[in-house]
C-alpha positions as CSV (number, residue, x, y, z in Angstrom):
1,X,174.6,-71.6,-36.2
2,X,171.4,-73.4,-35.1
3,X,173.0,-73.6,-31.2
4,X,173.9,-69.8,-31.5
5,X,170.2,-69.5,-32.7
6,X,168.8,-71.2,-30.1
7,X,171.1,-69.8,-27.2
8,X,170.0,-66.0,-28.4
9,X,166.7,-67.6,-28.0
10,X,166.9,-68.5,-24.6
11,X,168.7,-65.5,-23.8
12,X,166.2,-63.2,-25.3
13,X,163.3,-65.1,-22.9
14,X,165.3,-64.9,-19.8
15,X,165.6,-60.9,-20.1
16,X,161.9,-60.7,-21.1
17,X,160.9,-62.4,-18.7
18,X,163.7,-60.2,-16.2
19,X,161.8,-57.3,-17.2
20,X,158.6,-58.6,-16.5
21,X,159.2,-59.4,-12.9
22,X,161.1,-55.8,-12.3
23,X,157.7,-54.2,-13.9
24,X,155.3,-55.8,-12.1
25,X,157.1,-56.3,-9.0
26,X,157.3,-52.6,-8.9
27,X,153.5,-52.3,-10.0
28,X,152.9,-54.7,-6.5
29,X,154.9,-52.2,-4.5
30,X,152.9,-49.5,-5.6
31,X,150.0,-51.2,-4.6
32,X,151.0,-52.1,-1.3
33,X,151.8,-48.2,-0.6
34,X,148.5,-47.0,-1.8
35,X,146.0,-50.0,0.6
36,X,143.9,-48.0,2.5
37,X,145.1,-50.1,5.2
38,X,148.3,-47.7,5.1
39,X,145.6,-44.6,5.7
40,X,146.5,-44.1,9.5
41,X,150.7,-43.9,8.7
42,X,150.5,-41.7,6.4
43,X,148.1,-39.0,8.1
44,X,150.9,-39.3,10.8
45,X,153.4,-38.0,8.3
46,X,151.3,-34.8,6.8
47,X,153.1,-31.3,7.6
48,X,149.7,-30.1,8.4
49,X,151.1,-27.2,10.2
50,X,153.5,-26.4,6.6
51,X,150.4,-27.0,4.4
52,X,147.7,-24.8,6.3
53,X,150.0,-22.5,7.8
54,X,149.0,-18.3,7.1
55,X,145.6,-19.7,5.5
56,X,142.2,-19.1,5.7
57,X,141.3,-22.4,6.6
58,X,143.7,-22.7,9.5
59,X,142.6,-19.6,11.3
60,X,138.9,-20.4,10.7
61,X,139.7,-24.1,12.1
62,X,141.2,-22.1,15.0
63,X,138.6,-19.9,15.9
64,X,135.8,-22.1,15.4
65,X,137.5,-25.0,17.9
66,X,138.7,-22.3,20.6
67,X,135.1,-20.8,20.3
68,X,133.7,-23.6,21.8
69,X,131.9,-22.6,25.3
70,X,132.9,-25.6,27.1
71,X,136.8,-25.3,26.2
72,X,139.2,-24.4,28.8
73,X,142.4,-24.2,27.0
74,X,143.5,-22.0,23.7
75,X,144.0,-24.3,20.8
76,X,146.6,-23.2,18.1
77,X,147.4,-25.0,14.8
78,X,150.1,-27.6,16.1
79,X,147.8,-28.5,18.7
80,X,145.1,-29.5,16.4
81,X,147.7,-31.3,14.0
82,X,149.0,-33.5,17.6
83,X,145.1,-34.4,18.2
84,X,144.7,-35.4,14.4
85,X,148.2,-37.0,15.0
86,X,148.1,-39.0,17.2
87,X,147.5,-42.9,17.2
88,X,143.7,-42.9,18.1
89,X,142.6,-40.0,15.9
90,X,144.7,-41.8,13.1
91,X,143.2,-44.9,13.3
92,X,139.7,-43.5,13.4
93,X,140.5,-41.6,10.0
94,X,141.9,-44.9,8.6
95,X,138.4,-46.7,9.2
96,X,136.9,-43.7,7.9
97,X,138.8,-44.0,4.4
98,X,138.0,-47.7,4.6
99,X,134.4,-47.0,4.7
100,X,134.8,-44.6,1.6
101,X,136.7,-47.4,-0.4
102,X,134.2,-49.7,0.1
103,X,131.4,-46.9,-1.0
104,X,134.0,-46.1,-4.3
105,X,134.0,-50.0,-4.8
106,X,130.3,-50.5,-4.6
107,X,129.8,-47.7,-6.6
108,X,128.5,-45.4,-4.0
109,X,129.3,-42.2,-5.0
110,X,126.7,-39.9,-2.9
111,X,128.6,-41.4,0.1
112,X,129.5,-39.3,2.3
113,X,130.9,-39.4,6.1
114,X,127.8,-38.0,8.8
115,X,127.5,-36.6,11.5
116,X,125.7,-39.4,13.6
117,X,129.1,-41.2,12.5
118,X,131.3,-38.3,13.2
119,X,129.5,-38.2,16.8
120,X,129.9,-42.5,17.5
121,X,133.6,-41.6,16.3
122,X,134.0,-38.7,18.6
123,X,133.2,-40.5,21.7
124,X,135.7,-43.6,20.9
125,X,137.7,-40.7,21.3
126,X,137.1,-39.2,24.7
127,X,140.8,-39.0,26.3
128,X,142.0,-37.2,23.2
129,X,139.2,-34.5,23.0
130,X,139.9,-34.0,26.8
131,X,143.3,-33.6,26.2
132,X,142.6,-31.4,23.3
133,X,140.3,-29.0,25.3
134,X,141.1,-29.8,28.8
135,X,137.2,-30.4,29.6
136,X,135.5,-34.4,29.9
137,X,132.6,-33.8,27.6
138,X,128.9,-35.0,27.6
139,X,126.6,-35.6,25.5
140,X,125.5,-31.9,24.4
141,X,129.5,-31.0,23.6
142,X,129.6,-33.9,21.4
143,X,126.9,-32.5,20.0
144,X,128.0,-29.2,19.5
145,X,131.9,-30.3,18.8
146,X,130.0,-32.3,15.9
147,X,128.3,-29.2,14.2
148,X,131.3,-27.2,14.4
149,X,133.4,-29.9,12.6
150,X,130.5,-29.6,10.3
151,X,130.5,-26.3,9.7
152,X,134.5,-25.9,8.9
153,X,134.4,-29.7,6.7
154,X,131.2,-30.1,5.0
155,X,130.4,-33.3,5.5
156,X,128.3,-33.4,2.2
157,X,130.8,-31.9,0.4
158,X,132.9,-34.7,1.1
159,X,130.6,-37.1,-0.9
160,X,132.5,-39.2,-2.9
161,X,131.0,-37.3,-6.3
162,X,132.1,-33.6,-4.5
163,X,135.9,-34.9,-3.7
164,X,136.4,-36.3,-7.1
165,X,135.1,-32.9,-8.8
166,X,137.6,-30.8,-6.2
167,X,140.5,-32.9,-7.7
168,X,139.5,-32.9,-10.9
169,X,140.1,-36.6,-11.7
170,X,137.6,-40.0,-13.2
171,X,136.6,-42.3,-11.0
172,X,138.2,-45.0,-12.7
173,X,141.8,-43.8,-11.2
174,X,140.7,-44.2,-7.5
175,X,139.2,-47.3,-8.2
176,X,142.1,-48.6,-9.7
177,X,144.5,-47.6,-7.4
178,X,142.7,-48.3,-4.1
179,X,140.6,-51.2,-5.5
180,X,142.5,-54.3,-3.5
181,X,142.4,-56.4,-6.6
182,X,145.1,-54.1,-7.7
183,X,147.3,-55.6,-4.7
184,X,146.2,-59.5,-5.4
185,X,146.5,-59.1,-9.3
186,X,149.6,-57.9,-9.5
187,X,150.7,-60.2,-6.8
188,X,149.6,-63.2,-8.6
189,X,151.1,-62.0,-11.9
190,X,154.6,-61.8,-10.0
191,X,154.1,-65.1,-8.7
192,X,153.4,-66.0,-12.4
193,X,156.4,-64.7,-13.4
194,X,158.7,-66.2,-10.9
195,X,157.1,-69.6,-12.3
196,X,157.5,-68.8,-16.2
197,X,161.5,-68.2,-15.0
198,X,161.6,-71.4,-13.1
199,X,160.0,-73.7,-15.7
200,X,162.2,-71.6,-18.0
201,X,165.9,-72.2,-16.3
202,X,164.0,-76.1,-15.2
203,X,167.1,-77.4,-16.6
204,X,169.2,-75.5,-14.3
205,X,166.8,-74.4,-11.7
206,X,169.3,-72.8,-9.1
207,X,169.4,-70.0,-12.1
208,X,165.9,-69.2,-11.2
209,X,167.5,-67.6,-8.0
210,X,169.4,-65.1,-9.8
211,X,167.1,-64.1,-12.6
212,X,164.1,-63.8,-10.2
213,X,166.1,-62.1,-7.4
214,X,168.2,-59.2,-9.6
215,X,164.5,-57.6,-10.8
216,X,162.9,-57.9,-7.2
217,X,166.2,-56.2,-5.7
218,X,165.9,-53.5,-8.5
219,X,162.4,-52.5,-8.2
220,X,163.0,-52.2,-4.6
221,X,166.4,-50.0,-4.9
222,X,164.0,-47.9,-7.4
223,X,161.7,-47.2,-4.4
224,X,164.5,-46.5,-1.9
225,X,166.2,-44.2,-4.3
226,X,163.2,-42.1,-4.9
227,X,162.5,-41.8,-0.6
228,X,165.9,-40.9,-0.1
229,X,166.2,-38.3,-2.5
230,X,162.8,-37.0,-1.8
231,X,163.1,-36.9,1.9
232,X,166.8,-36.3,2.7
233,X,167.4,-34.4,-0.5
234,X,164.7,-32.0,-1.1
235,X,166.7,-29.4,-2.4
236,X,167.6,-31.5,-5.5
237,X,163.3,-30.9,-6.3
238,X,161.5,-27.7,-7.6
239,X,159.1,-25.7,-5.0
240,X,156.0,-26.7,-6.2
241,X,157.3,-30.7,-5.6
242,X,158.5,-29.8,-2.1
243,X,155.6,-28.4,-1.2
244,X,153.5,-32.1,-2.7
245,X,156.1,-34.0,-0.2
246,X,154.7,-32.1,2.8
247,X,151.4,-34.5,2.0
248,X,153.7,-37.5,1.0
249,X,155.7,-38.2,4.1
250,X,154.0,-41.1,4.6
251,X,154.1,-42.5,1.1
252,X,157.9,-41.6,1.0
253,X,158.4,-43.6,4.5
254,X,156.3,-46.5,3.0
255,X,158.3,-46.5,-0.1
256,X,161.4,-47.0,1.5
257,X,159.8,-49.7,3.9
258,X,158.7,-51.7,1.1
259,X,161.8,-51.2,-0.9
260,X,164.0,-52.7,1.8
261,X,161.7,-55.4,2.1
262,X,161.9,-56.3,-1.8
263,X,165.5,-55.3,-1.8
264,X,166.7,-57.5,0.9
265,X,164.3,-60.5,-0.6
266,X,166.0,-60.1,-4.4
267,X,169.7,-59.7,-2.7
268,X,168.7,-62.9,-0.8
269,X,167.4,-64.8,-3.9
270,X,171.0,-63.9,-5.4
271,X,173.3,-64.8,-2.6
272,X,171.1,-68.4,-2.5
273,X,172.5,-68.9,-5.9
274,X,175.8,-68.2,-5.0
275,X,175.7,-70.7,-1.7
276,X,173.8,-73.5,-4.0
277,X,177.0,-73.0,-6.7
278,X,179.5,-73.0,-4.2
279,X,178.4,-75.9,-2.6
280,X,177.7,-78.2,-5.7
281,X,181.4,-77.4,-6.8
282,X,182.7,-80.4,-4.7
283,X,180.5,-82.6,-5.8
284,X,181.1,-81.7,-9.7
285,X,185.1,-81.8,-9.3
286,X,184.4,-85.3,-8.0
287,X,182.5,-86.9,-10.5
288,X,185.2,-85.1,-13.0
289,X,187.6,-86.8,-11.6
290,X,186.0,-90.3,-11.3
291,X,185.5,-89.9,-14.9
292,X,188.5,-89.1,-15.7
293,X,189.7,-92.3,-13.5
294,X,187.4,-94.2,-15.9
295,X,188.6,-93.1,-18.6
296,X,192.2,-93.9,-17.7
């Protein structure tokens, strides 16, 4: 009774701590999705052209750029979403949201992108804008290009304060998500975990494999399920849903990025355990059979 006791015991543990590894191994995927390292991917993936097409905003956009007096070409809405595409104007954008993480973190939240920055981060951007408008710009176009971004942005508007009050949400969340504590807590916790199973199963370690492995291989299936279906399935989702994913193409590619990655690292962990038992098979058939020699 006291064995069966003790084996339900150990049983128990081993599941809890199962569970604790899938949770927070899927908590550290999350976070790896949301670092605002991953800004410039996922600005690739936007259907700007799906989100702003037939509005306001997009013919305003228009006018204003093709308004310009030194532009020599007619700008239309893909155009502009190819310029804010591509791998330069990305990037810049990425260091721009960096800038505004570090404002969220030090509790900043006046901060707001200018236009002495917007100008510094219009030049780094020269071949693009020529491409754009077919023109090599000086100094006074920069100028100019800078106030008319102005006008259709509102770079005060987009003070940390003004974006949390458009989306209606506390501080706190950002913080949390984007905060890269999030990404080394949670990553130290799983580590934690993968110890508490090892000094756990320290009597058979080569278990660890397996009980450490099947969680990490779930949480990342979890992931991959949930890009598939949202990204080769839409249909299976309501319209307001669809119409979120034309924002989320990034996150969905990311999602199935880092599921592989966890998937293939659990299934890995499992088959170890299954190479480590297949091997020590030989060796425990022959000291059964030298003690049985013994014993005869």
């Amino acid at each position: 009774m006291k064995f069966l006791s003790k084996r339900f015991i150990n049983n128990l543990l081993s599941a809890v701590l199962c569970l604790f590894m899938f949770i927070f191994s899927f908590v550290f995927i999350t976070a790896l999705i949301l670092r605002v390292e991953n800004t410039a991917i996922i600005i690739r993936n936007i259907d700007i052209t799906g989100v702003l097409f037939d509005t306001e905003i997009a013919y305003y956009m228009e006018s204003q750029l093709n308004g310009l007096p030194f532009n020599n070409s007619y700008i239309t809405l893909n155009e502009i979403e190819n310029f804010i595409k591509s791998d330069a104007v990305s990037n810049e954008i990425g260091k721009v949201a960096g800038k505004y993480t570090s404002a969220l973190s030090a509790g900043d939240f006046d901060y707001h992108i200018t236009t002495g920055e917007v100008f510094e981060l219009s030049k780094n951007l020269a071949p693009e804008l020529y491409e754009l408008f077919d023109h090599r710009m000086t100094e006074e176009d920069y100028g100019h290009f800078v106030r008319t971004l102005d006008d259709i942005l509102d770079f005060r508007g987009l003070s940390i304060n003004g974006l949390l009050e458009d989306f209606g949400i506390n501080a706190a969340i950002p913080y949390l998500l984007l905060s890269p504590f999030l990404v080394w807590g949670t990553g130290i916790i799983c580590i934690l975990c993968l110890l508490l199973i090892c000094l756990h199963h320290k009597s058979n370690i080569k278990s660890a494999l397996i009980f450490a492995g099947i969680p990490v291989a779930l949480s990342g299936l979890v992931y991959i399920a949930a890009g598939v279906i949202t990204g080769f399935y839409p249909g299976l989702l309501s319209d307001s849903i669809n119409r979120l994913l034309m924002l989320a193409g990034g996150f969905i590619i990311l999602a199935v990025r880092y599921g592989i990655i966890f998937t293939t690292t659990g299934l890995l962990s499992v088959a170890a355990y299954f190479v480590v038992r297949y091997i020590n098979r030989p060796c425990r058939q022959t000291q059964k059979s030298v003690l049985k020699s013994k014993n005869t």
